[in-house]
Backbone bond lengths (Angstrom), bond angles and torsions (degrees), N, CA, C in turn:
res aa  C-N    CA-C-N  psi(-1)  N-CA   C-N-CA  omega(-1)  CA-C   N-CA-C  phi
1 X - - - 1.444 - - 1.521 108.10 -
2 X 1.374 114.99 150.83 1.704 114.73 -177.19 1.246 91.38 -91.77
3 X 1.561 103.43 140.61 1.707 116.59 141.62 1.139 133.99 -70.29
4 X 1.086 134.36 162.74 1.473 137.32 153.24 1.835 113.14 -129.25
5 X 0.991 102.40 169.01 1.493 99.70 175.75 1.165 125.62 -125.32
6 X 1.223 119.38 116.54 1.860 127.11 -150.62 1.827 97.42 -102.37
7 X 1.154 119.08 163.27 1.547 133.25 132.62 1.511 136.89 -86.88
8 X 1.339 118.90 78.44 1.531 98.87 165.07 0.993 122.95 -128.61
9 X 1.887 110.15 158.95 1.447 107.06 176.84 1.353 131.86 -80.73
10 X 1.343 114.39 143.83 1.615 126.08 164.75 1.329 130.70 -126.13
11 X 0.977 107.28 129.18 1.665 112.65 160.37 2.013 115.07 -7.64
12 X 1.243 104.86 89.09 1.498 104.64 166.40 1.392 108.20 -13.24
13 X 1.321 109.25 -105.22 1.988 124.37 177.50 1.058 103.98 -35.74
14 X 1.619 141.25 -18.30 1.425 112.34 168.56 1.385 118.22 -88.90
15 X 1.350 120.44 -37.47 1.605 137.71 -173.32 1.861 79.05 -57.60
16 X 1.241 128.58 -74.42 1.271 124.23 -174.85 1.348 131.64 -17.38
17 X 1.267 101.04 -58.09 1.297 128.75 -150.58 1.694 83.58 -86.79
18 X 0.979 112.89 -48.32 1.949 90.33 -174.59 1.312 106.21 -110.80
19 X 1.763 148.18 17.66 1.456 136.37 113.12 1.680 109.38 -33.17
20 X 1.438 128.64 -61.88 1.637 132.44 168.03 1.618 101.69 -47.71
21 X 0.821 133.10 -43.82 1.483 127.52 -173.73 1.691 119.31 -59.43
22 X 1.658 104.83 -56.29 1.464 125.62 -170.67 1.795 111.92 -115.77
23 X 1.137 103.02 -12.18 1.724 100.57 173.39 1.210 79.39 108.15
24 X 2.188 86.43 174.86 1.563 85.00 -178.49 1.721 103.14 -98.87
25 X 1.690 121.28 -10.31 1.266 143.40 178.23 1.631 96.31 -56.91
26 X 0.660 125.19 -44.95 2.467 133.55 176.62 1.764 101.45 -99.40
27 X 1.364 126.02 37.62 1.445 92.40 163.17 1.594 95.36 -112.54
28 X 1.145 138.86 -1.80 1.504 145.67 -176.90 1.726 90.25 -76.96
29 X 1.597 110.46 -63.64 1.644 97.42 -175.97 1.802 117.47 -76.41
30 X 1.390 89.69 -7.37 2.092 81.58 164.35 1.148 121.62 -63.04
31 X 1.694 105.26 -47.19 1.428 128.44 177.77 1.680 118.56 -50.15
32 X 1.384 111.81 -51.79 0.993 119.09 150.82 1.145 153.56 -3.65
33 X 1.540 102.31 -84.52 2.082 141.89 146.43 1.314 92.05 -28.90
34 X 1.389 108.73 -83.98 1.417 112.67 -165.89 1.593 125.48 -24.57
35 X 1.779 92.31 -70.77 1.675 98.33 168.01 1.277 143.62 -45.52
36 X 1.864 102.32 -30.00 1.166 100.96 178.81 1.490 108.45 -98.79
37 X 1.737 143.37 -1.29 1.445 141.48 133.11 1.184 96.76 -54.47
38 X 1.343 155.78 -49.56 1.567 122.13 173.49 1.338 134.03 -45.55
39 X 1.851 112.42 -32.23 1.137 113.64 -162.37 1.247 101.20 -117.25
40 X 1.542 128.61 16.24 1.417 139.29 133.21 1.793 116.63 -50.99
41 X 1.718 103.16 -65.70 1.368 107.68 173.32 1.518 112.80 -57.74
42 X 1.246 116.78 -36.86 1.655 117.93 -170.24 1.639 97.50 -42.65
43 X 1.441 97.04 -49.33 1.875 112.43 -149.10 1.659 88.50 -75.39
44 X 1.042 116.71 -59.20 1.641 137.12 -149.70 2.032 83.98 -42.75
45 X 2.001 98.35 -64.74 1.410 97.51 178.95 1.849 116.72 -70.55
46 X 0.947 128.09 38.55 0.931 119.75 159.13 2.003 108.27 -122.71
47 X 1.080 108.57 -0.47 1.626 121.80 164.94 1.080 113.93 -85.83
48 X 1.604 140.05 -36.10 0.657 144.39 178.78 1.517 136.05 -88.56
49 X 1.587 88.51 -19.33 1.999 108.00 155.12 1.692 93.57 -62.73
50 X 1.412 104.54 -83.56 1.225 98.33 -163.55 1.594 126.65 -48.02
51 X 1.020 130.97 -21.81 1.291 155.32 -154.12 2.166 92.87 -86.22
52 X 1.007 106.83 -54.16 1.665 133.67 166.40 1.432 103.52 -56.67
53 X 1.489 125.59 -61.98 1.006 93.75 175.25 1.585 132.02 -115.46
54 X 1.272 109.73 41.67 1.549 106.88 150.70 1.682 103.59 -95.48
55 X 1.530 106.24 -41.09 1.673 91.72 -170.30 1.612 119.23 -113.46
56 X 1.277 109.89 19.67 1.350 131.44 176.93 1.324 102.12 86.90
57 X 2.184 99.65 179.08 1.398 95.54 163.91 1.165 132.49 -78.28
58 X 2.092 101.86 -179.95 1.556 111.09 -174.85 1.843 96.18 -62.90
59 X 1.628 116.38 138.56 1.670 111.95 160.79 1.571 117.35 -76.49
60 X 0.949 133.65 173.63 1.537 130.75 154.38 1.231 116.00 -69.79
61 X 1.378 126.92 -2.09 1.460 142.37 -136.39 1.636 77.43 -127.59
62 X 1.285 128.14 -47.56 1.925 128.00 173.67 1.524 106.90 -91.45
63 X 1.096 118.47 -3.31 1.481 106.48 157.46 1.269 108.09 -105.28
64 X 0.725 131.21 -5.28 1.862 107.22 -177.75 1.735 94.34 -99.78
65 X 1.498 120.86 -25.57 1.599 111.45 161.70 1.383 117.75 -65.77
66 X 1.248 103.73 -46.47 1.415 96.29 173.63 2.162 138.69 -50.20
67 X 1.673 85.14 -29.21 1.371 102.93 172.00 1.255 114.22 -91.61
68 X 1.191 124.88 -32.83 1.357 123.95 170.67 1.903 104.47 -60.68
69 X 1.092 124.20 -55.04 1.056 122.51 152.69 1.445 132.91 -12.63
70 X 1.441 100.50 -72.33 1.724 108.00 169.29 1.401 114.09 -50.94
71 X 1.397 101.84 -55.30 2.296 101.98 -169.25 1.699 85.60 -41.51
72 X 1.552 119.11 -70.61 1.524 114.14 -153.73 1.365 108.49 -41.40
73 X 1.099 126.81 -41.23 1.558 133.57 -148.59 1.588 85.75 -85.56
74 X 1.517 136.92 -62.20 1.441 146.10 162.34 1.441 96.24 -33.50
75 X 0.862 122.50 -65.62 2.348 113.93 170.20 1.133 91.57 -28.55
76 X 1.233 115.51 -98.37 1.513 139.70 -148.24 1.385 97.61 -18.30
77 X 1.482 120.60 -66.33 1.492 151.43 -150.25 1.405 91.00 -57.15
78 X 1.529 121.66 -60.08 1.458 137.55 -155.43 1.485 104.55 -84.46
79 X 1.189 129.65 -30.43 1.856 146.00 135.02 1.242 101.78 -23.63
80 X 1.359 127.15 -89.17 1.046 136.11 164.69 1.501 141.29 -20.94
81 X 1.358 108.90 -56.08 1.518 122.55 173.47 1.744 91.70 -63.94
82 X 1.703 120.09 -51.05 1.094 108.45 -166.30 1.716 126.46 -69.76
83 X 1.016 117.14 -3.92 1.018 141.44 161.47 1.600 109.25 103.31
84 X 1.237 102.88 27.24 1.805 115.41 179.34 1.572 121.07 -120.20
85 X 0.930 124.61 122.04 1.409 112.04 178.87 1.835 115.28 -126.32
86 X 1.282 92.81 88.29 1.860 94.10 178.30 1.422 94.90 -74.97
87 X 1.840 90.50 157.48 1.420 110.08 169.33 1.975 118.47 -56.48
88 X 1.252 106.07 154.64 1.555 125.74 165.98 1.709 92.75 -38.87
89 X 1.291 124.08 -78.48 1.771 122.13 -167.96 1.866 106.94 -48.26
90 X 1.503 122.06 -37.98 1.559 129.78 -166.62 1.988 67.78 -66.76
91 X 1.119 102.00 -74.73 1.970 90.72 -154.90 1.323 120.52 -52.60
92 X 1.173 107.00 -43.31 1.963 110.77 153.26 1.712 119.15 -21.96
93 X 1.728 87.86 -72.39 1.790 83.42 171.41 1.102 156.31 -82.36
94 X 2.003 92.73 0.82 1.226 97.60 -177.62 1.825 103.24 -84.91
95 X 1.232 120.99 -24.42 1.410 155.17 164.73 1.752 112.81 -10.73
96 X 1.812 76.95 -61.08 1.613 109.23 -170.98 1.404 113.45 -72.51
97 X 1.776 108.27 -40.93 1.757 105.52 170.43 1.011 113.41 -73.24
């Protein structure tokens, strides 16, 4: 990818504080990272406007499935790494006690 070379301002103590962190050779590609996780979230929330309003909002009733969701799938993973893999119902019930 081409570079270019921009000017912008920052916060003294912050530009500082993470040149000391990453060198001063990695604060151009910190800077970088950064911008482009901003313009991940920029986009991400702009899916999720639209996303809201064709099919409304998220309920608490789809987030708490949704998170319940994740732990299992985070089981599975940790099953896995451990070198065990119980069934979907074993994690269900162990869930429930």
């Amino acid at each position: 990818m081409a570079t270019k070379k921009y000017t912008v301002t920052l916060p003294e103590e912050l530009a500082e504080e993470i040149r000391a962190e990453v060198g001063p050779g990695a604060f151009s590609a910190y800077v970088t990272r950064a911008i482009e996780r901003q313009r991940e979230h920029d986009r991400l929330g702009e899916l999720v406007e639209r996303l809201e309003g064709e099919y409304g909002p998220v309920t608490d009733a789809d987030l708490a499935a949704a998170e319940a969701e994740r732990r299992e799938i985070e089981q599975w993973f940790a099953d896995q790494a451990a070198g065990r893999a119980p069934s979907g119902a074993e994690r269900r019930n162990a869930a429930a006690a």
